[in-house]
N, C-alpha and C positions, 0 to 999 in steps of 0.2 A: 504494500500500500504506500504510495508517494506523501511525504510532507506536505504540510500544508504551505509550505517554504519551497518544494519543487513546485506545487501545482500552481503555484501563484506563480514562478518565474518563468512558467509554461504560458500558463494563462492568460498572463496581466491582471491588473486590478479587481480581483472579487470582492465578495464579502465571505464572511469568514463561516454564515449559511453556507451558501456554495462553494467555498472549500470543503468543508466537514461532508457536505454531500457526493462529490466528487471523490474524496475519499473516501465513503463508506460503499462507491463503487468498485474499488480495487481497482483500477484500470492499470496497464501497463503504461510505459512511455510512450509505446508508439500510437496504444488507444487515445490517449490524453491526448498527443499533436495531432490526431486524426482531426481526433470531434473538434479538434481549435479550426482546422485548415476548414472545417464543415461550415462554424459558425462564422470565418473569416470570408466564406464564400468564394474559397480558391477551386472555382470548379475546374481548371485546368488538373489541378493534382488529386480531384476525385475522379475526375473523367478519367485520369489514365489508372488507378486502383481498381474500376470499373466492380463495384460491388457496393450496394445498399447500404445506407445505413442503420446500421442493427446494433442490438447488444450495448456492451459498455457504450460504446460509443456513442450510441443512440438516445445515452440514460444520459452522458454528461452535456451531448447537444443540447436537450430538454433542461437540464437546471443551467447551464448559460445561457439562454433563448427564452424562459419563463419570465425573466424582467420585462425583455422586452415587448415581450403579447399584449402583458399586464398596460405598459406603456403604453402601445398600440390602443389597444382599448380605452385607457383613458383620453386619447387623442380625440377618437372616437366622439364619447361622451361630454368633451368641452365642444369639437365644433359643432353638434346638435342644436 
C-alpha cells in the first residue's frame, strides 16, 4: 500500500479523504499513474494501453473525479 507521501507526489494536491481512500485501495505504482494519466485525460497513453478502465484503477479514477461531478453539479444548480 503506497504513503500517503507517495500518492500525493503521484497525484498532486488531495485531500487527505482521498489519500486515505486511495490507499485503502492498494493500488500498485503503475495503477496509481494509470488512473492519474485517466483523470489527466492523456488519451494518447490510454489509446495505446488499449484496455478499459477497471478495477483499482477505476476505484481511484472515481475518488479523484467525485469532486468534480459534485462541482459540476453545483454549477448546475447556480446557473438555474
Amino acid at each position: 500500500m503506497p504513503s500517503h507521501d507517495e500518492i500525493v507526489r503521484v497525484v498532486g494536491p488531495i485531500s487527505d479523504e482521498q489519500a486515505a481512500a486511495i490507499a485503502a485501495a492498494a493500488p500498485s505504482a503503475a495503477e496509481l499513474e494509470e488512473a492519474v494519466a485517466w483523470v489527466a485525460g492523456e488519451t494518447d497513453v490510454m489509446a495505446g494501453l488499449r484496455r478499459p478502465l477497471s478495477g483499482v484503477v477505476a476505484q481511484i479514477y472515481e475518488i479523484l473525479t467525485a469532486n468534480e461531478a459534485l462541482e459540476d453539479d453545483r454549477d448546475l444548480e447556480v446557473k438555474s
